[in-house]
ZAZA-643058 format. One record per residue: x, y, z of N, C-alpha, C in turn. Coordinates in pm, whole numbers, always signed. Example, Ala and Ser with C-alpha at 12.3 -4.5 7.8 and 13.67 -1.06 7.14 Angstrom:
# ZAZA-643058
    n_c1    n_c2    n_c3   ca_c1   ca_c2   ca_c3    c_c1    c_c2    c_c3
   +1319    -569    +780   +1230    -450    +780   +1320    -330    +780
   +1285    -225    +708   +1367    -106    +714   +1290      +3    +787
# end
This chain:
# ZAZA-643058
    n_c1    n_c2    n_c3   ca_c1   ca_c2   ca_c3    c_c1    c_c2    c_c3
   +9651  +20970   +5428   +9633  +20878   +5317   +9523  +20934   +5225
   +9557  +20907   +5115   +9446  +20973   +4986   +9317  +20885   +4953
   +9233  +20880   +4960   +9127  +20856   +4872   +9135  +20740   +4815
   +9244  +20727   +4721   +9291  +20643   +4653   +9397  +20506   +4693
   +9428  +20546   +4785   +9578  +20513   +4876   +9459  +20422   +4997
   +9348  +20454   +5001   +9229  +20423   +5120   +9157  +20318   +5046
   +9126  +20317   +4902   +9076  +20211   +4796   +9161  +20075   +4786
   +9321  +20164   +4760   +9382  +20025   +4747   +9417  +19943   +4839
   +9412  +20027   +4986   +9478  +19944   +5079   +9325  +19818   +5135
   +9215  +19860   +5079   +9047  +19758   +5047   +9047  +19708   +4943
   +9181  +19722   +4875   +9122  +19613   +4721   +9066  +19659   +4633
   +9026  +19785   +4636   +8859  +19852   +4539   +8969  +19842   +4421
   +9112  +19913   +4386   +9215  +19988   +4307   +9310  +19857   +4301
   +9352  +19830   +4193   +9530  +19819   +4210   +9629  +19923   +4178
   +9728  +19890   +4231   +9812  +20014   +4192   +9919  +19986   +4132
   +9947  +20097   +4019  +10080  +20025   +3929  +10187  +20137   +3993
  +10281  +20137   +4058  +10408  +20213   +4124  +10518  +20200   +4020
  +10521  +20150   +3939  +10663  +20150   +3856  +10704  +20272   +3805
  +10625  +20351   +3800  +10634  +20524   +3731  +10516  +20599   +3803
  +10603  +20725   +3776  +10555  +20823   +3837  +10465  +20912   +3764
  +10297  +20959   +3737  +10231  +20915   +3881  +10219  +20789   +3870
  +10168  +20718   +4006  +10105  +20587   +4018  +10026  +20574   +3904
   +9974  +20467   +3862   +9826  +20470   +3797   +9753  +20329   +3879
   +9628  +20406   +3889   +9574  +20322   +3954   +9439  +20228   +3865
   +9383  +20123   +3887   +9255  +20053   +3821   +9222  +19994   +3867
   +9066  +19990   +3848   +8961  +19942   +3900   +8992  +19769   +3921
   +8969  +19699   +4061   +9025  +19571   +4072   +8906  +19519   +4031
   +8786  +19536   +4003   +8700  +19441   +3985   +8643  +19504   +3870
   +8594  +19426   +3797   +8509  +19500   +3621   +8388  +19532   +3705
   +8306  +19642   +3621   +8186  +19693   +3687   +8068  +19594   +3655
   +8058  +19533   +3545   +7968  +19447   +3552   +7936  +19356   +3693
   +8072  +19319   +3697   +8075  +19222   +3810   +8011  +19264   +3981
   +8044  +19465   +3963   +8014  +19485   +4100   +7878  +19513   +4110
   +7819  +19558   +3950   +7651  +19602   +3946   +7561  +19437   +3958
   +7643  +19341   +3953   +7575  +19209   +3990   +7512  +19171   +4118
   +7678  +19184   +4148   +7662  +19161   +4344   +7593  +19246   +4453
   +7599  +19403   +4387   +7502  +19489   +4434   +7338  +19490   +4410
   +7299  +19451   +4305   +7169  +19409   +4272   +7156  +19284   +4330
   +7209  +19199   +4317   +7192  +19045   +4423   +7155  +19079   +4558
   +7251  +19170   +4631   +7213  +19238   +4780   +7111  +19283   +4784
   +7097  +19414   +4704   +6951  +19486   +4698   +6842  +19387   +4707
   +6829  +19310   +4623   +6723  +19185   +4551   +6689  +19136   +4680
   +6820  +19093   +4793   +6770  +18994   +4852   +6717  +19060   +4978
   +6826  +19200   +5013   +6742  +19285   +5139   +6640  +19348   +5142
   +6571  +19416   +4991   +6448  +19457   +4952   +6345  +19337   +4971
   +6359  +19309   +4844   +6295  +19211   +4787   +6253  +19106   +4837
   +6376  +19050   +4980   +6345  +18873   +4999   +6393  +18804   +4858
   +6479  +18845   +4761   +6552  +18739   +4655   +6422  +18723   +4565
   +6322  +18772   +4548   +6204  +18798   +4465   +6268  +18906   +4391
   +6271  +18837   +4172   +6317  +18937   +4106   +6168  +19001   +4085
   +6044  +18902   +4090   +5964  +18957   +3989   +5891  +19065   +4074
   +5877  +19092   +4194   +5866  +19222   +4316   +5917  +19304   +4284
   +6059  +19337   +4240   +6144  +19430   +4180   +6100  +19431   +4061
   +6054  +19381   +3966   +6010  +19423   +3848   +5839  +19488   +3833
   +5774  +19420   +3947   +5671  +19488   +3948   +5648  +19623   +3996
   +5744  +19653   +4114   +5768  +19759   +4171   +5784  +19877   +4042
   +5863  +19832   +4012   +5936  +19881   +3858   +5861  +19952   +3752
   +5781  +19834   +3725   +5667  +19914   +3642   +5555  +19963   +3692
   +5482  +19906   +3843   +5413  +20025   +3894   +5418  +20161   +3933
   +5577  +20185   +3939   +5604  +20337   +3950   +5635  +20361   +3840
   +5601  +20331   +3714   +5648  +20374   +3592   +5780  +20418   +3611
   +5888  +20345   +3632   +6000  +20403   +3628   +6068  +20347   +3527
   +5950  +20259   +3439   +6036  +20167   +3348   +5959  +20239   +3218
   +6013  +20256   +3116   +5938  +20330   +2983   +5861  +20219   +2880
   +5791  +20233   +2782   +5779  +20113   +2737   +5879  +20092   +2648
   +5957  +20184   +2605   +6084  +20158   +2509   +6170  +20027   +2638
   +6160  +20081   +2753   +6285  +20003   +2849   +6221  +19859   +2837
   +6114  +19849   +2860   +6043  +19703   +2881   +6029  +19655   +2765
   +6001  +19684   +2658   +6010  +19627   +2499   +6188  +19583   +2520
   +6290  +19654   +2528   +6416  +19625   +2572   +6424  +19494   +2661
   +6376  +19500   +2739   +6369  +19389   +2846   +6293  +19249   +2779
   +6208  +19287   +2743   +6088  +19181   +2645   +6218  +19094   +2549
   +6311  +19163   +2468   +6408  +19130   +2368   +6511  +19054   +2443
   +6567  +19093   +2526   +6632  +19013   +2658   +6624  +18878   +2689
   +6478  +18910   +2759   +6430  +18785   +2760   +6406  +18686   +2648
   +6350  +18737   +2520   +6327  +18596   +2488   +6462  +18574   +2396
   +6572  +18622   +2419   +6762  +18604   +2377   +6782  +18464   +2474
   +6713  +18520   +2644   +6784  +18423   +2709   +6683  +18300   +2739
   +6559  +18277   +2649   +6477  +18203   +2675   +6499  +18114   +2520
   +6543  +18160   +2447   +6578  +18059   +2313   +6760  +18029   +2373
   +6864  +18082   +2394   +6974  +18025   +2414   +6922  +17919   +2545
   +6866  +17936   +2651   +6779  +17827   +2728   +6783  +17704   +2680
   +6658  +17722   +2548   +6610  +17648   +2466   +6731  +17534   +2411
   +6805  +17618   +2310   +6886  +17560   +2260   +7025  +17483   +2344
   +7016  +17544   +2475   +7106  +17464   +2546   +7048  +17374   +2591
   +6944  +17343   +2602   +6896  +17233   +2696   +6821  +17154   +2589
   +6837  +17146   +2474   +6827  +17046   +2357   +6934  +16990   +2378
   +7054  +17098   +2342   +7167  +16963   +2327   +7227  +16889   +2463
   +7173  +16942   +2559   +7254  +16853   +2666   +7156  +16782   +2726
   +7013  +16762   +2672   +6943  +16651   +2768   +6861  +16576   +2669
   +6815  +16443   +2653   +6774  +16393   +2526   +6634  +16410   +2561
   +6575  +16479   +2727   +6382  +16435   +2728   +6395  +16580   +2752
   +6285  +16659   +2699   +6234  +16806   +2736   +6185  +16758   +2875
   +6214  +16921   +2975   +6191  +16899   +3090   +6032  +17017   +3129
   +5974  +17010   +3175   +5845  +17097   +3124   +5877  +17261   +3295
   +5814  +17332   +3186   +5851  +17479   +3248   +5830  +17496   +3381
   +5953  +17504   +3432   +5944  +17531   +3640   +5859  +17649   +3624
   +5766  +17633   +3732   +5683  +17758   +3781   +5755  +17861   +3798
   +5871  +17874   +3925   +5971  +17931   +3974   +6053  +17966   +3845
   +6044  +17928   +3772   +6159  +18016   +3644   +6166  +18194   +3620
   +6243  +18217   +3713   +6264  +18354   +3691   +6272  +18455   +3541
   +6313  +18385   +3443   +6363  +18413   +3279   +6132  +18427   +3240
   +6080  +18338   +3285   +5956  +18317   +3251   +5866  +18409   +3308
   +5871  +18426   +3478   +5845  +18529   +3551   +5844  +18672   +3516
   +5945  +18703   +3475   +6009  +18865   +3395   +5959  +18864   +3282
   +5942  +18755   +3193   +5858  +18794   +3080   +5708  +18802   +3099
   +5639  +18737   +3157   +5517  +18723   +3160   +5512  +18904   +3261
   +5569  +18940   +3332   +5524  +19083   +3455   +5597  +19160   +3340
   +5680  +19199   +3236   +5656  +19278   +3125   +5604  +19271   +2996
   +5583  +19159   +2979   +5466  +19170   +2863   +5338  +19202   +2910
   +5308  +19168   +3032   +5164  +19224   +3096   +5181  +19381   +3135
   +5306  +19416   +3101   +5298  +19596   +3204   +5274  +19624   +3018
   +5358  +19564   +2947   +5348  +19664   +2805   +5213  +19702   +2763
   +5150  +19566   +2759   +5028  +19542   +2736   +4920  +19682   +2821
   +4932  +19668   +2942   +4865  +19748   +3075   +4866  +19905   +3053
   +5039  +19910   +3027   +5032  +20060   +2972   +4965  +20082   +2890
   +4959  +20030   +2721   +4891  +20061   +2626   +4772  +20094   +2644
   +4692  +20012   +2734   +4541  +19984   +2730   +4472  +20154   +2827
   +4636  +20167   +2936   +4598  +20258   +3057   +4593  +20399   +2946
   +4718  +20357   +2818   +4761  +20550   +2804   +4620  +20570   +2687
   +4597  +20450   +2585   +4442  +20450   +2524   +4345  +20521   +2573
   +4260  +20512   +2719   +4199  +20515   +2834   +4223  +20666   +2812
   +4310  +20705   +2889   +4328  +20832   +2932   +4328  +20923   +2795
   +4391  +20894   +2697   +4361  +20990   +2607   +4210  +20962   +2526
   +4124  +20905   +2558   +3981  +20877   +2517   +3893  +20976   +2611
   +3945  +20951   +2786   +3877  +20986   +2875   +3916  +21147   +2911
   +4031  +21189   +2887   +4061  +21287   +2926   +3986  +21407   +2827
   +3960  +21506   +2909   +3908  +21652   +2854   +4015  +21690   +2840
   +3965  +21787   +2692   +4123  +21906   +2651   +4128  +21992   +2759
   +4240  +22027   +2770   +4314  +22134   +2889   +4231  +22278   +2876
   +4195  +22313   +2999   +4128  +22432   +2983   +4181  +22544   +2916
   +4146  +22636   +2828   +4222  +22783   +2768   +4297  +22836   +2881
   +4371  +22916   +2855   +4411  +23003   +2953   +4347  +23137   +2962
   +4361  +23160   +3060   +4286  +23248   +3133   +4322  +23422   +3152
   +4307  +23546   +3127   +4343  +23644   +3101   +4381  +23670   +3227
   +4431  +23762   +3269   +4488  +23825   +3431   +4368  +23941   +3339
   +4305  +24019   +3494   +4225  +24110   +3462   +4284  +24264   +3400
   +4244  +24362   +3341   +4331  +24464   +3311   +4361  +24570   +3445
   +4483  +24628   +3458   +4538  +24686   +3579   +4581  +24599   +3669
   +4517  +24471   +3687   +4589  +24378   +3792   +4738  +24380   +3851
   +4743  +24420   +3985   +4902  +24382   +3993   +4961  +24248   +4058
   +5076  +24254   +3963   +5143  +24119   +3968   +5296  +24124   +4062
   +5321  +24046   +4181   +5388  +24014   +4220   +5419  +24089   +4328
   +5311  +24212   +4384   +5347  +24281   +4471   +5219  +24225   +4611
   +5277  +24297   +4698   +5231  +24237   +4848   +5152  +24354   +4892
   +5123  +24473   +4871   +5021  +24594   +4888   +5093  +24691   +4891
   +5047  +24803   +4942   +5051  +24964   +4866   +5218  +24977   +4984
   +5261  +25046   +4943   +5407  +25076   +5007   +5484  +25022   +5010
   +5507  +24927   +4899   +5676  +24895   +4892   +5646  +24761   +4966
   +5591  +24723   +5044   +5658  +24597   +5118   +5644  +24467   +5068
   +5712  +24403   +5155   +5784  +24276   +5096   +5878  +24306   +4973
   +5887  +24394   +4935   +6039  +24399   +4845   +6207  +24358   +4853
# end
């Protein structure tokens, strides 16, 4: 059995057989599977803590500040549609859950944007220019292991 023939008989593929070749496609949209896989991750890493994963995130700088300005825009998309949904479907404002994850993620990247700025400021204030480079002496030899050939 192929590869493919091993996908569909798990569901991953459907398969269209009416013509020859098969054609096969993806049974689930990828959005849908990068959900459920980050949900897993989230909850076997993490303990279901997003804002651990986001701190993680930006303490290894693995997040840029272009990505987190990105993320910053995100959030406050899904913190005004929030807004505006929960005007029209409730007539009393309900005041901000601690636990609000949408609130959580903004507040741990507006504080990394912020953090970086202040860290990369810092370092280019504190840092000394890079030393000159340095001459190799004249006659010096380069790349050899001593007199007769060896290590060649």
């Amino acid at each position: 059995m192929t590869l493919l023939g091993r996908l569909a008989a798990k569901g991953a593929v459907q398969v269209d057989r009416s013509k020859e070749p098969f054609v096969y496609r993806a049974a689930h949209r990828r959005e849908s599977v990068i959900g459920s896989r980050v949900r897993t991750f989230l909850q076997d890493v993490f303990d279901g803590k997003a804002d651990s994963l986001v701190l993680q995130l930006v303490e290894d700088e693995a997040l840029s500040v272009e990505d987190l300005r990105a993320i910053e825009r995100t959030i406050s998309a899904a913190e005004a549609s929030e807004t505006s949904d929960a005007s029209e479907t409730s007539d009393a404002s309900e005041p901000n859950d601690a636990s609000d994850p949408i609130r959580i993620a903004s507040e741990v990247t507006r504080g990394a944007t912020h953090a970086r700025a202040r860290a990369a400021a810092q370092s280019r204030r504190a840092s000394p220019p890079p030393p000159a480079p340095v001459a190799a002496p004249a006659g010096a030899a380069r790349g050899r292991r001593g007199e007769g050939g060896k290590g060649r």
